[in-house]
py3Dmol code that shows the C-alpha trace and the ligand (Angstrom):
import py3Dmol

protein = """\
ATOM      1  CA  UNK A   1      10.588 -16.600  17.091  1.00  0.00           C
ATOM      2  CA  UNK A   2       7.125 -15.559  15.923  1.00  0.00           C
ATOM      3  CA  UNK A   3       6.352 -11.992  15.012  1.00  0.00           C
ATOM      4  CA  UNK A   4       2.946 -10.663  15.622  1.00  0.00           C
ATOM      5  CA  UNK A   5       1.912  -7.351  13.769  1.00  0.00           C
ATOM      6  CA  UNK A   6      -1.788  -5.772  12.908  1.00  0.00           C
ATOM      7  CA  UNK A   7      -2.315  -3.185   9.607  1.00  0.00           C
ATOM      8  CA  UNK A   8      -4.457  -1.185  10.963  1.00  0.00           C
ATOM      9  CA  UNK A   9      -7.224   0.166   8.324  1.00  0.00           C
ATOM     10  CA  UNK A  10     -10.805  -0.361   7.802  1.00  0.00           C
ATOM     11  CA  UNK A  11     -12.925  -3.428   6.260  1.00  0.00           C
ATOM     12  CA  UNK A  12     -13.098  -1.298   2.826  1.00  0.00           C
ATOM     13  CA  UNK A  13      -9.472  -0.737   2.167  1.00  0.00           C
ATOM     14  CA  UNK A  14      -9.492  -3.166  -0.591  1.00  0.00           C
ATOM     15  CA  UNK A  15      -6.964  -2.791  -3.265  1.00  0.00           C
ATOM     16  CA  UNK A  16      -7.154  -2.923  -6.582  1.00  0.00           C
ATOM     17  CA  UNK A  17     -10.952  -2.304  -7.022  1.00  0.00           C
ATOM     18  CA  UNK A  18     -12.846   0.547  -7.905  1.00  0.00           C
ATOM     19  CA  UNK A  19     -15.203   0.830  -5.436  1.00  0.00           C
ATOM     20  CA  UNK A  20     -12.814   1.204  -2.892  1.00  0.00           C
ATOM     21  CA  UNK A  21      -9.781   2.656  -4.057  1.00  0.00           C
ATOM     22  CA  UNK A  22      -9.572   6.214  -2.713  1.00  0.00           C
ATOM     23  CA  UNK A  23     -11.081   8.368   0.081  1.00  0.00           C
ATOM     24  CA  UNK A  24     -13.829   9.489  -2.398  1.00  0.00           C
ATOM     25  CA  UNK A  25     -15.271   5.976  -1.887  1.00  0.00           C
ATOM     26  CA  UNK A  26     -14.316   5.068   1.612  1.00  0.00           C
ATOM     27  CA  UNK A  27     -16.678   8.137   2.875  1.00  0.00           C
ATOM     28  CA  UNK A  28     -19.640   5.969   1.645  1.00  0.00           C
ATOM     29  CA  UNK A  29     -18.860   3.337   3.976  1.00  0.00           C
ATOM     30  CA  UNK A  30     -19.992   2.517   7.351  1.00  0.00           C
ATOM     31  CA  UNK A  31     -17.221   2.842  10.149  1.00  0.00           C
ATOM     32  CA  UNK A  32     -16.052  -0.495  12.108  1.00  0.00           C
ATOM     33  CA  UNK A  33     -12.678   0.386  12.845  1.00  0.00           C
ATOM     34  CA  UNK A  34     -13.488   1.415  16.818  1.00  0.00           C
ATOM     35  CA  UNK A  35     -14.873  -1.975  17.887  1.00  0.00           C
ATOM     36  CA  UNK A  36     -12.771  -3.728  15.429  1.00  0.00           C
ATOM     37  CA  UNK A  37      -9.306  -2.226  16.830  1.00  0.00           C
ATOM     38  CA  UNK A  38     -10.472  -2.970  20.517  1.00  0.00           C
ATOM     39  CA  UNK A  39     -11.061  -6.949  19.379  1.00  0.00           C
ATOM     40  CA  UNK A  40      -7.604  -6.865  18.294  1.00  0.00           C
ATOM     41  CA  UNK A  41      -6.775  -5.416  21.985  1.00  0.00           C
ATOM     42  CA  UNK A  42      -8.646  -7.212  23.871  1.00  0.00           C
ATOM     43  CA  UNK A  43      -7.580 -10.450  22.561  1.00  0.00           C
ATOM     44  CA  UNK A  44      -3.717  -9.027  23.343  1.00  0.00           C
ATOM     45  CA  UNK A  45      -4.603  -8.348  26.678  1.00  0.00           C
ATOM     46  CA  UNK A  46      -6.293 -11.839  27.385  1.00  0.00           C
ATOM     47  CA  UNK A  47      -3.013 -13.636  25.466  1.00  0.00           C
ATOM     48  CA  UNK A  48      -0.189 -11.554  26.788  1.00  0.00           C
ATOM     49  CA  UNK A  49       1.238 -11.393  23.013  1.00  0.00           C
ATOM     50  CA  UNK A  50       3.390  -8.253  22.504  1.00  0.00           C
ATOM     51  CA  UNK A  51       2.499  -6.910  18.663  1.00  0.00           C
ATOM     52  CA  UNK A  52       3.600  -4.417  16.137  1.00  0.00           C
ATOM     53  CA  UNK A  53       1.054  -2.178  14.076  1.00  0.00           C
ATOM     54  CA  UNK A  54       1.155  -0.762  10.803  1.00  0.00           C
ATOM     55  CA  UNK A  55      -1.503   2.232  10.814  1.00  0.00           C
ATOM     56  CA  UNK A  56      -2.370   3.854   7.434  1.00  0.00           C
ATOM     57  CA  UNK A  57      -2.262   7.773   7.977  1.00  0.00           C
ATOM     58  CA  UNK A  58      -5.874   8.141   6.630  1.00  0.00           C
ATOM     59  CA  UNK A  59      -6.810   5.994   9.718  1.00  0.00           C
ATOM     60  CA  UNK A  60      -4.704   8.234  12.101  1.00  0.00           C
ATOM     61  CA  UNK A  61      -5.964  11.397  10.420  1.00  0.00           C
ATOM     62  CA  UNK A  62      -9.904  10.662  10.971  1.00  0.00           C
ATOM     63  CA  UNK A  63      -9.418   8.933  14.421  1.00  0.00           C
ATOM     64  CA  UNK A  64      -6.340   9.930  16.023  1.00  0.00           C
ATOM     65  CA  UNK A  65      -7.797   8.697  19.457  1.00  0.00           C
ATOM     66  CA  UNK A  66      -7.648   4.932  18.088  1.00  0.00           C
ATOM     67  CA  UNK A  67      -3.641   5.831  17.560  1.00  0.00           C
ATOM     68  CA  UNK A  68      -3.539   7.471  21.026  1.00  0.00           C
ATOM     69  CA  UNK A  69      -5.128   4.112  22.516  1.00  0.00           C
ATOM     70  CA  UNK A  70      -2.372   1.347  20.752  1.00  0.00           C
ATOM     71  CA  UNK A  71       0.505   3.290  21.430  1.00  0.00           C
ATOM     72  CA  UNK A  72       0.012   3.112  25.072  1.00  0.00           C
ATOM     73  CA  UNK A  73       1.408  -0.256  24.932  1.00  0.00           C
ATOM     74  CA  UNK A  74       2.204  -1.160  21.580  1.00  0.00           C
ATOM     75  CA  UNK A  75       4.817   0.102  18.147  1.00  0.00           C
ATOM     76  CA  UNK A  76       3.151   1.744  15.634  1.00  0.00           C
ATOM     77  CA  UNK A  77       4.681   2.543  12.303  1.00  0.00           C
ATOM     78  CA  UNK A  78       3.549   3.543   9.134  1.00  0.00           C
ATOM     79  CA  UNK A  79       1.421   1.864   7.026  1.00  0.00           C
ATOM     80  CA  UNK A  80       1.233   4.872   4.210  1.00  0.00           C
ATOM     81  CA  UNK A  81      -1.245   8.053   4.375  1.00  0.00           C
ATOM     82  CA  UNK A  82      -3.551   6.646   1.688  1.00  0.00           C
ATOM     83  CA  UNK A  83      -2.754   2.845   1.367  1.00  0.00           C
ATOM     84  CA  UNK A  84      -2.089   2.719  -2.373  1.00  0.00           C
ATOM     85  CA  UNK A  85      -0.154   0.550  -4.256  1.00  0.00           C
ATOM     86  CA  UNK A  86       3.409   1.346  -4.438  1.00  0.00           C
ATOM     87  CA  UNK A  87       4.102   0.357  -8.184  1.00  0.00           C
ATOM     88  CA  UNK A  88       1.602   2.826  -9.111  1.00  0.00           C
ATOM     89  CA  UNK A  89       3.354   5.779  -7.979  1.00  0.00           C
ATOM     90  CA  UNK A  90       6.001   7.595  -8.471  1.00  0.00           C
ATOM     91  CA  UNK A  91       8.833   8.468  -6.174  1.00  0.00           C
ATOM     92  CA  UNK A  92       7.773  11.617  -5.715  1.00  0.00           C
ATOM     93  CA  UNK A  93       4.175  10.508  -4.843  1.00  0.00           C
ATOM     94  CA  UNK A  94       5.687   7.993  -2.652  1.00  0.00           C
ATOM     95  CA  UNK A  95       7.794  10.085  -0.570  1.00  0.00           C
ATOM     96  CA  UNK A  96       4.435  12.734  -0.387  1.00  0.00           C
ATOM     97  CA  UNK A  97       2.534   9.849   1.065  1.00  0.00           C
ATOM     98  CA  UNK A  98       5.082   8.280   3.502  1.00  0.00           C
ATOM     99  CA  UNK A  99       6.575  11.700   4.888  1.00  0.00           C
ATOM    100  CA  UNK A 100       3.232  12.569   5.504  1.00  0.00           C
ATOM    101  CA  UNK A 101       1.698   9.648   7.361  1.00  0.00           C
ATOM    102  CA  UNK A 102       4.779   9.538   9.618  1.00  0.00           C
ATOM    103  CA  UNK A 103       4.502  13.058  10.416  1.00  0.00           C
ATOM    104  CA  UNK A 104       1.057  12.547  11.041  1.00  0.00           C
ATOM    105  CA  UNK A 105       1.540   9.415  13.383  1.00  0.00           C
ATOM    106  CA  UNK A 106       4.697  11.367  15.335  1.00  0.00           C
ATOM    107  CA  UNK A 107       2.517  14.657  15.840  1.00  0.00           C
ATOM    108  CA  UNK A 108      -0.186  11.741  17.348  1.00  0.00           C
ATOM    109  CA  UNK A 109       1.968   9.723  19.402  1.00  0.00           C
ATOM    110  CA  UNK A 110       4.869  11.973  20.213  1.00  0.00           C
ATOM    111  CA  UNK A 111       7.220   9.022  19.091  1.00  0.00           C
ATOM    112  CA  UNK A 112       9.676   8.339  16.176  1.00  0.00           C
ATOM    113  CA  UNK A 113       7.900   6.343  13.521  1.00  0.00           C
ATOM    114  CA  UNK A 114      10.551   3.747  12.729  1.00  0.00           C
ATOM    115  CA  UNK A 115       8.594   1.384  10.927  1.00  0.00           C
ATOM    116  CA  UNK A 116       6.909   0.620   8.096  1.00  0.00           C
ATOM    117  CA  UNK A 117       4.756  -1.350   5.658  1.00  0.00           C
ATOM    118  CA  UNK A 118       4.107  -1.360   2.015  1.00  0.00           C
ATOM    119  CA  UNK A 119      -0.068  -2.052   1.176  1.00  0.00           C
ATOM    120  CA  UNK A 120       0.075  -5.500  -0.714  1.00  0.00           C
ATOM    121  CA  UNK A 121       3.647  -6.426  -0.224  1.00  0.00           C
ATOM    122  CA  UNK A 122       4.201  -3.914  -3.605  1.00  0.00           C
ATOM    123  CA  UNK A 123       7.844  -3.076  -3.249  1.00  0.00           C
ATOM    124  CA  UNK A 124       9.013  -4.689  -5.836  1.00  0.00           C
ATOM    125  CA  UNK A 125      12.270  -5.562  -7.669  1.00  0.00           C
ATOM    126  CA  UNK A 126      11.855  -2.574 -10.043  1.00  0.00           C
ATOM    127  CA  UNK A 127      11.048  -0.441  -6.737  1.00  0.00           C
ATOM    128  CA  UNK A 128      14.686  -0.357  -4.962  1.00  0.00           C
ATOM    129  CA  UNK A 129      13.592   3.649  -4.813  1.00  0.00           C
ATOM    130  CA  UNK A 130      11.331   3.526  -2.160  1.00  0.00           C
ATOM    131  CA  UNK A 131      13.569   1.871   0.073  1.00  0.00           C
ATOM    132  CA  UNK A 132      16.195   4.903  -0.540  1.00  0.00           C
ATOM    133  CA  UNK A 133      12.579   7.108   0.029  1.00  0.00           C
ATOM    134  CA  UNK A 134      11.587   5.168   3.078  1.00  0.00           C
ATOM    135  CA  UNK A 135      15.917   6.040   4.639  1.00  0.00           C
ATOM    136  CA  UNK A 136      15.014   9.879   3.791  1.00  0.00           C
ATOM    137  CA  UNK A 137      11.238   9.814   5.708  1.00  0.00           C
ATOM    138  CA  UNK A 138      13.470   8.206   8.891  1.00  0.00           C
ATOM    139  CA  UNK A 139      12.237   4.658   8.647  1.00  0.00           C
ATOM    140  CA  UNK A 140      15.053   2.269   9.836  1.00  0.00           C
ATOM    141  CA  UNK A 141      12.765  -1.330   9.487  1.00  0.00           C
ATOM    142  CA  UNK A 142      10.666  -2.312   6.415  1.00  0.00           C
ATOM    143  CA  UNK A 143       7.907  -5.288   6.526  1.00  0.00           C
ATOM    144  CA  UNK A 144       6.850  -4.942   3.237  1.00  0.00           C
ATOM    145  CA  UNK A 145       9.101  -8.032   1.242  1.00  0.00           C
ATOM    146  CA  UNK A 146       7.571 -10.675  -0.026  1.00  0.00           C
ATOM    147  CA  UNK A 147      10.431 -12.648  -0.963  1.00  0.00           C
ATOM    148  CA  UNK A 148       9.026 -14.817  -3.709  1.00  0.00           C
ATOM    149  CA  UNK A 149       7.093 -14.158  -6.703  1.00  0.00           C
ATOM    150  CA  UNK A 150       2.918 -12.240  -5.613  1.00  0.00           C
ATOM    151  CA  UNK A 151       0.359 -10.547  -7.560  1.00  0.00           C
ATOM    152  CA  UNK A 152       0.664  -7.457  -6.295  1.00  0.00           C
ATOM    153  CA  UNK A 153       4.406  -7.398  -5.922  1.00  0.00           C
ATOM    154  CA  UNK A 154       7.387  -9.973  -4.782  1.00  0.00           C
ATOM    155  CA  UNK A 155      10.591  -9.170  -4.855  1.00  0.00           C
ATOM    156  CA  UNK A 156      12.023 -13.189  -6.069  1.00  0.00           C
ATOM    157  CA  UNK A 157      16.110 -12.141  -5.467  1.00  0.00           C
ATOM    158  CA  UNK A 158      15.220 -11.483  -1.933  1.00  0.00           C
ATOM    159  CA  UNK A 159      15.971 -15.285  -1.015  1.00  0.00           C
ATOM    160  CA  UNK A 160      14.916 -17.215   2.023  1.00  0.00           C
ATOM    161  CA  UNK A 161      11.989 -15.470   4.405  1.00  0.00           C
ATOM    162  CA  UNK A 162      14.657 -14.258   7.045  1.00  0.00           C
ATOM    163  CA  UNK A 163      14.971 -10.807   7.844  1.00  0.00           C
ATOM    164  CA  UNK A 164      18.237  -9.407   6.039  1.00  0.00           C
ATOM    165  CA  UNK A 165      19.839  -6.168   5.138  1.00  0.00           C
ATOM    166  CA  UNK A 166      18.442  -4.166   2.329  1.00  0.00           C
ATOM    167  CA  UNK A 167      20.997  -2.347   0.478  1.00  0.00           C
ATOM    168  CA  UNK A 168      19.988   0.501  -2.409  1.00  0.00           C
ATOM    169  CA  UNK A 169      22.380   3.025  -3.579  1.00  0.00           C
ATOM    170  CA  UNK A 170      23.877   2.913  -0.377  1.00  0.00           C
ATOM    171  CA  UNK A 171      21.086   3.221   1.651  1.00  0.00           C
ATOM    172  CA  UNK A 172      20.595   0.442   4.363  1.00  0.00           C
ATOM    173  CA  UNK A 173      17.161  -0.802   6.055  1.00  0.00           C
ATOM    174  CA  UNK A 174      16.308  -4.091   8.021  1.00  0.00           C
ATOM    175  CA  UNK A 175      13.911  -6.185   6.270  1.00  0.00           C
ATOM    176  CA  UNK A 176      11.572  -8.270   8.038  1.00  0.00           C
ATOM    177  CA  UNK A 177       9.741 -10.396   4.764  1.00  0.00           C
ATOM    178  CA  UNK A 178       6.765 -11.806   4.935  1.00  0.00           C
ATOM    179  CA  UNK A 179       6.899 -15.743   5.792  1.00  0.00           C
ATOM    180  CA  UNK A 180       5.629 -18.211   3.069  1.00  0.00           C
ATOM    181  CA  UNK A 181       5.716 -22.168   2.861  1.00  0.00           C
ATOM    182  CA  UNK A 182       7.167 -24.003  -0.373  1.00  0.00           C
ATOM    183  CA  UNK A 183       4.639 -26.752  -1.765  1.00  0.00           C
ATOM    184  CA  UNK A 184       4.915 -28.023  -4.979  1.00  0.00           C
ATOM    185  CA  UNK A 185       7.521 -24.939  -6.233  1.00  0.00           C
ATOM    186  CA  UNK A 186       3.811 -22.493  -4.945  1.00  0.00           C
ATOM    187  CA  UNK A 187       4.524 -20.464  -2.265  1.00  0.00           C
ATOM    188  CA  UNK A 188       1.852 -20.360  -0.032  1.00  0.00           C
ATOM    189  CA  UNK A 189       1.232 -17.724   2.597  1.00  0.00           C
ATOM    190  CA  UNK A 190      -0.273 -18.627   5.695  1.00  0.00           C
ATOM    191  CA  UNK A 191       0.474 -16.332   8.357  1.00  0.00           C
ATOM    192  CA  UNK A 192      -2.248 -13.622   7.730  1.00  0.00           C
ATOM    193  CA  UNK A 193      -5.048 -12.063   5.745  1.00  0.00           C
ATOM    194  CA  UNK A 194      -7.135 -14.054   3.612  1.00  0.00           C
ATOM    195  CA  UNK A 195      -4.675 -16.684   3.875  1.00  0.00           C
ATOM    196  CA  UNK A 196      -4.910 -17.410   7.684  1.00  0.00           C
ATOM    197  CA  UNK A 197      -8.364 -17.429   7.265  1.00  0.00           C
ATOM    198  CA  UNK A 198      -8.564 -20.049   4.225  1.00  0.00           C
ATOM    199  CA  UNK A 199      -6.405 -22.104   5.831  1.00  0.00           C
ATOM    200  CA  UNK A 200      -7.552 -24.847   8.380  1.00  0.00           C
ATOM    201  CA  UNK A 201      -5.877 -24.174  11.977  1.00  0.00           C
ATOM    202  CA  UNK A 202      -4.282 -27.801  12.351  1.00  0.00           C
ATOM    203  CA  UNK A 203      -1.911 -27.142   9.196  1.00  0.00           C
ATOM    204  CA  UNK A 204      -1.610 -23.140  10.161  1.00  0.00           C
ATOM    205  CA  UNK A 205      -0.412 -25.177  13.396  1.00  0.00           C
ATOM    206  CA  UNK A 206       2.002 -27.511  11.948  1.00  0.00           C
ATOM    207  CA  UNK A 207       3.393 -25.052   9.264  1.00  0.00           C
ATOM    208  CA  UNK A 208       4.071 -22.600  12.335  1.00  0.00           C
ATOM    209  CA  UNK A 209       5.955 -24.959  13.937  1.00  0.00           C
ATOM    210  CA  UNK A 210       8.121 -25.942  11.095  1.00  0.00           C
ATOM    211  CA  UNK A 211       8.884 -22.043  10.812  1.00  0.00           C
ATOM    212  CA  UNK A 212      11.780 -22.310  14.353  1.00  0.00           C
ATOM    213  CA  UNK A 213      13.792 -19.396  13.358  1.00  0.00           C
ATOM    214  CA  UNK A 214      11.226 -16.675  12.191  1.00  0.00           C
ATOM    215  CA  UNK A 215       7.875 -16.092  11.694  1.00  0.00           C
ATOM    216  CA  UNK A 216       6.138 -12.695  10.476  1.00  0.00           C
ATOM    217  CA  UNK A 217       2.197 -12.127  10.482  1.00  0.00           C
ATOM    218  CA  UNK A 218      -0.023  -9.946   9.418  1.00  0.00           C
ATOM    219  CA  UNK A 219      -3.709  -9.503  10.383  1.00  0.00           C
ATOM    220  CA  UNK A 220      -6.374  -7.259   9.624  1.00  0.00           C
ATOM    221  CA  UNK A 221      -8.642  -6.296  11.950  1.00  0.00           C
ATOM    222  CA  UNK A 222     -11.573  -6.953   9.111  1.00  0.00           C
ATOM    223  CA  UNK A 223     -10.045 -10.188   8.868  1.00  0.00           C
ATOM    224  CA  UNK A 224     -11.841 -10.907  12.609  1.00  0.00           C
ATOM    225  CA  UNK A 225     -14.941  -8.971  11.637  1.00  0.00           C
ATOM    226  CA  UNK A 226     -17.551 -11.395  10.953  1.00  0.00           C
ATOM    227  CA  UNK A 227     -20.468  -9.170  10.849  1.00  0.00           C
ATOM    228  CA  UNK A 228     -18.707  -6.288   7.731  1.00  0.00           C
ATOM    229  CA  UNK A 229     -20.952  -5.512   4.924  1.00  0.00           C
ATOM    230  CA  UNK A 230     -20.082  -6.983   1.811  1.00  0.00           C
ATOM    231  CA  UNK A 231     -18.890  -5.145  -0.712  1.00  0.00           C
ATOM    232  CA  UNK A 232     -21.189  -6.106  -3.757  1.00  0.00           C
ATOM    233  CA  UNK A 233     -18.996  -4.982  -6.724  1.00  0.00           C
ATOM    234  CA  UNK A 234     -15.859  -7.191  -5.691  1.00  0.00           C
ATOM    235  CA  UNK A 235     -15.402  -9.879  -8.894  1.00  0.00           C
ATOM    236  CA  UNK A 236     -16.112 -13.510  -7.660  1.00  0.00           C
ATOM    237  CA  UNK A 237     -12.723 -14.416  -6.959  1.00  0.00           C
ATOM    238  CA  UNK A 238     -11.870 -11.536  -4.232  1.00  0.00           C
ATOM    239  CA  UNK A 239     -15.176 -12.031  -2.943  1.00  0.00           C
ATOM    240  CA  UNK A 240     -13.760 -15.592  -1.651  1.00  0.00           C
ATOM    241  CA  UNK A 241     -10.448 -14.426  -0.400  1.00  0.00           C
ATOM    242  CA  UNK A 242     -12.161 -11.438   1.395  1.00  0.00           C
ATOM    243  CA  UNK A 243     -14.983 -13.133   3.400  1.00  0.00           C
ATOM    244  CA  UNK A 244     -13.826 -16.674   3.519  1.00  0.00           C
ATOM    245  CA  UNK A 245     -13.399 -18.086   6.770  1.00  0.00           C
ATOM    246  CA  UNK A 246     -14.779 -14.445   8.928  1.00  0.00           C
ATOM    247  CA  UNK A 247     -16.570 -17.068  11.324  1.00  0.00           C
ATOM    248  CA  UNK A 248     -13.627 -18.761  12.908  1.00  0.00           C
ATOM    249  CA  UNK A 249     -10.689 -16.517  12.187  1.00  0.00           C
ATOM    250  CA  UNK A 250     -11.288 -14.937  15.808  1.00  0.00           C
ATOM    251  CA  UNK A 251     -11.236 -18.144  17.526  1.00  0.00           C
ATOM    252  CA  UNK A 252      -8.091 -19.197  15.161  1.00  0.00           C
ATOM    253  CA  UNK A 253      -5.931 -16.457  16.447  1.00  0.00           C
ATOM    254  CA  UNK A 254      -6.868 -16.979  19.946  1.00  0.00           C
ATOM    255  CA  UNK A 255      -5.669 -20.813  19.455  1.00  0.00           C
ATOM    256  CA  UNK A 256      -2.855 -19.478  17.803  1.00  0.00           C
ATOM    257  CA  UNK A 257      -1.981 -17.215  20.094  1.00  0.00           C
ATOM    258  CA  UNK A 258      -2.301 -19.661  23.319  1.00  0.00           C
ATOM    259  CA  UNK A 259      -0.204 -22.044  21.101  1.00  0.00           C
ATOM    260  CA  UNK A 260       2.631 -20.471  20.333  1.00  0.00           C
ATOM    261  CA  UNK A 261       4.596 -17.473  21.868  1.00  0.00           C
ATOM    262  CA  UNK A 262       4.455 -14.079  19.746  1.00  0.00           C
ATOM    263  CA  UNK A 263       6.803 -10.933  19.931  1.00  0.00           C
ATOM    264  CA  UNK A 264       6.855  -7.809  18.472  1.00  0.00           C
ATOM    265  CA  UNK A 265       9.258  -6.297  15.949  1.00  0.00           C
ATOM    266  CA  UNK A 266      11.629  -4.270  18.297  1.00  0.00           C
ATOM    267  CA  UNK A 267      11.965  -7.247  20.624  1.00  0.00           C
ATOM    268  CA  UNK A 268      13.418  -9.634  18.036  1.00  0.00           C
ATOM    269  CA  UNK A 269      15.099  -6.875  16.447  1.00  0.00           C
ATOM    270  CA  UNK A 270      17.031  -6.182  19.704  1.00  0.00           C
ATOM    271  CA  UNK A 271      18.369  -9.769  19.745  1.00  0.00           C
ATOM    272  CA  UNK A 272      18.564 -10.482  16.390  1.00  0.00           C
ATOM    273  CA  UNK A 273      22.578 -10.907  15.575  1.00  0.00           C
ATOM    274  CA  UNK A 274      22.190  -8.327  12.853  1.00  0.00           C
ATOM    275  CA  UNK A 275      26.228  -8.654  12.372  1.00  0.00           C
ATOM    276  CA  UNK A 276      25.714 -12.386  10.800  1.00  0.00           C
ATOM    277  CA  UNK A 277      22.408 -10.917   8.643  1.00  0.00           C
ATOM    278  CA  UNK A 278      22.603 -11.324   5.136  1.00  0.00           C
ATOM    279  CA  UNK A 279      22.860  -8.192   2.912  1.00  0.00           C
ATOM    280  CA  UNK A 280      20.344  -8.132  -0.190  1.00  0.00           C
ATOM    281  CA  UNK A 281      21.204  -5.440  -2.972  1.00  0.00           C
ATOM    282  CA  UNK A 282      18.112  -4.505  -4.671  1.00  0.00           C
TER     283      UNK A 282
END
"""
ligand_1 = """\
1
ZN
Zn -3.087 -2.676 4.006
"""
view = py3Dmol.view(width=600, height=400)
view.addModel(protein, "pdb")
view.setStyle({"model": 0}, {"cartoon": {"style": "trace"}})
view.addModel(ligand_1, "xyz")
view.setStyle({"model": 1}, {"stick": {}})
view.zoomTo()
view.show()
């Protein structure tokens, strides 16, 4: 079954570069996010995809009329208050942020915020606290994992991409990893960001359908925004992976999306036989 879900935050919340690192810079930028979030729903309607998304609390805070619209027919969890990387804060911090941006979206929404995802998969081994912070702030499903070695984070031990049982000091939460395809010992993420863009739709295609069992992606809304500034300061090598393949990645998903059937989170989480699930210990 394939997994569909959206982080919802604007084509400047970069990580890991200066320019765009905290709200100080993001009030220099221009706004997309309106027309940008009702692509994303507008392509849902036409495809009939169901679609879980991850809105950072900033987002929620500034335009709480954008949450009001998606979670008329879609999830939303949490996607942190002010999308930083977990690694570089402390528990404390980290249970600030989270508590916050769920209180935020539930005061928006009027719904339990169940869900939630990590900025640039950075839970990492040496992070087992934030899934024990994550229990306390009433989140019951993480999508943060990625179950392999990543620059910004990776938790290796994790195993295969299946969702599993994450067990910290006790504490218990359903992981739903990001997918990833082994070639030559790399693994290679496909399924969303500048990674679905980069890579040409026939082998996006044919490495979807070699996924049966699961499937999780994640997609920007920047990452269908052909016309977003460009954000000179970005080093060469980020400048590829965040504007590489803008053009088509619109007509991709549509493709993708007429392809192949996509759920959202709490539908395969309702049939999901959690009872055979294997149990990490982080
Ligand atoms: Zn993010």
């Amino acid at each position: 079954m394939n997994i569909l879900t959206f982080d919802i935050e604007e084509w400047f919340h970069l990580l890991d570069n200066d320019s765009t690192r905290t709200e100080n810079e993001w009030k220099n930028y221009e706004v997309r996010i309106y027309e940008n979030v009702d692509r994303v729903l507008n392509i849902l309607e036409e495809s009939g995809a169901r679609a879980t998304f991850f809105v950072i609390g900033w987002i929620a805070k500034q335009y709480p009329d954008i949450v009001r619209k998606i979670t008329e027919k879609y999830e939303i969890g949490s996607h942190t208050l002010n999308h930083q990387l977990v690694w570089q804060q402390t528990p404390e911090q980290f249970r600030e942020d989270v508590s916050s941006s769920v209180k935020l979206l539930e005061d928006i929404t009027g719904k339990k915020v169940r869900l939630f995802r990590a900025p640039g998969f950075s839970i990492r081994q040496s992070e087992g606290w934030a899934f024990d912070v994550l229990s306390e702030c009433g989140i019951e499903i993480d999508a943060s994992v990625f179950p392999a070695h990543h620059a910004h984070g990776g938790i290796p031990s994790y195993g295969e991409s299946r969702p599993a049982i994450i067990e910290h000091n006790g504490v218990k939460i359903k992981e739903f990893p990001i997918s990833f395809k082994t070639i030559l010992n790399k693994h290679i993420i496909f399924s969303g960001g500048g990674y679905f863009r980069l890579f040409p739709y026939f082998l996006i295609k044919k490495w979807t359908k070699e996924q049966t069992d699961y499937l999780l992606s994640y997609i920007h809304p920047r990452d269908l925004d052909f016309g977003q500034p460009v954000i000179k300061e970005l080093p060469l090598a980020r400048k590829f992976k965040s504007y590489i393949g803008l053009k088509n990645a619109e007509i991709k998903l549509r493709k993708w999306l007429k392809d192949f059937d996509f759920t959202d989170i709490a539908s395969f989480d309702k049939q999901y036989d959690w009872g055979k699930a294997k149990v990490v210990k982080i």
